[in-house]
N, C-alpha and C positions, 0 to 999 in steps of 0.2 A: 370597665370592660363589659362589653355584650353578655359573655358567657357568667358574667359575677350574680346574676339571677340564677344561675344551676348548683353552686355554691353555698357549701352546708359546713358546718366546722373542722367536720374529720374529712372534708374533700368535696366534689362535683356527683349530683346524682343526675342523673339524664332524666326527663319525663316521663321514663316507663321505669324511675328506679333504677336503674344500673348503677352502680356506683365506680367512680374515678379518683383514685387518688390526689393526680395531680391536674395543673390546667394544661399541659403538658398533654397526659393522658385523656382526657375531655378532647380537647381537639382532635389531637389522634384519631381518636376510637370511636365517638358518639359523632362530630362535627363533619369529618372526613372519611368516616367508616375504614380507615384503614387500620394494622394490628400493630402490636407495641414492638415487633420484631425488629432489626437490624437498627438503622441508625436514627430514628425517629425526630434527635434532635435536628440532627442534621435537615431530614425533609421536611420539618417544619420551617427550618433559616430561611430554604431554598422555597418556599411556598411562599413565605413573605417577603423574598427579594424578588420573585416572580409578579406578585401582585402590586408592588413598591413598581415596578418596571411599568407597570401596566398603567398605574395611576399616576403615573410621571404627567407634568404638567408639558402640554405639546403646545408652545406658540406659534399664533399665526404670521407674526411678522420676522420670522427666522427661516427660510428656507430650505438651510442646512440641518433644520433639527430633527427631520428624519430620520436621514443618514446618521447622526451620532446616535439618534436613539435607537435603532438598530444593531450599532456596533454594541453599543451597553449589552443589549437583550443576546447577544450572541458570548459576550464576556460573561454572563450570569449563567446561561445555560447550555456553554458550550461548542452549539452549532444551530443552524436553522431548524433542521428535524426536529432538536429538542423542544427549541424556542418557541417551534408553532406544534406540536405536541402537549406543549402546558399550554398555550391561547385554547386549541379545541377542548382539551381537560376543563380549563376553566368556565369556557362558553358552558360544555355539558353537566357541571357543576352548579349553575346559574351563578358565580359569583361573578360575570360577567355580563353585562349586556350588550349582545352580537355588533347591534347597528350596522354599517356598510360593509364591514368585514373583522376577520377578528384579528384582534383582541377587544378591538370596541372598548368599551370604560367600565372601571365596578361597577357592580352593583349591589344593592343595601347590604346582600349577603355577604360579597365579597369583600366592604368597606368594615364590615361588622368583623369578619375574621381577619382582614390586616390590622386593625387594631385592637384584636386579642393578644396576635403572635406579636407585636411590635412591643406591647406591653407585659408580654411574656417574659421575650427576650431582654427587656430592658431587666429583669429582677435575674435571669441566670449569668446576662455579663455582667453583674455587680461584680467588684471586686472582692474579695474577703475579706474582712477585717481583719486583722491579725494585733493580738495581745503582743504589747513590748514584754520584750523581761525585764524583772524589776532586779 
């Protein structure tokens, strides 16, 4: 993971020191600069099915795959407002690079945090292990 260079044993220090608990909270707060309030995991999910949408592989010898890839982006986010509300977010975020319109393609930044939160997410939908009784 990108972020596993700001990672110290008792958690994430930021480069001015801040400290974070979790990688959870490093994204959040240091990455995204937004605050640990309301539903965090949640916009983080939605951050990386945003960015998963975007870096969706687009063929050239498919000329229906517009069209489906549109309906996806509007099932993940809702409606069009939403869906080109997170392409401009992302552009002004730079995890995007513009090119002829957006959402255009990641970029380093953008690849670097989808595969934080992909990695993230993979250790919080573990299942639990659970002890039999003996």
């Amino acid at each position: 993971m990108y972020i596993d260079k700001f990672k110290k044993d008792d958690g994430y220090y930021s480069q001015d020191g801040c400290f974070y608990g979790t990688a959870e909270d490093f994204i959040q707060g240091e990455i995204l600069g937004f605050c640990g309030c309301g539903v965090p995991e949640e916009n983080l999910r939605f951050i990386m099915r945003g960015l998963s949408h975007i870096d969706k592989e687009r063929p050239d010898n498919d000329p229906g795959w517009y069209d489906e890839w549109v309906k996806e982006g509007i099932e993940i986010f809702g409606n069009d407002a939403v869906r080109f509300f997170f392409f401009y977010w992302a552009d002004k975020e730079k995890l995007t690079a513009h090119g002829g319109s957006v959402p255009g393609w990641l970029a380093d930044k953008g690849r670097e945090l989808l595969s934080d939160l992909v990695e993230m997410h993979k250790e919080i939908d573990k299942p639990i292990a659970r002890k039999e009784k003996l």
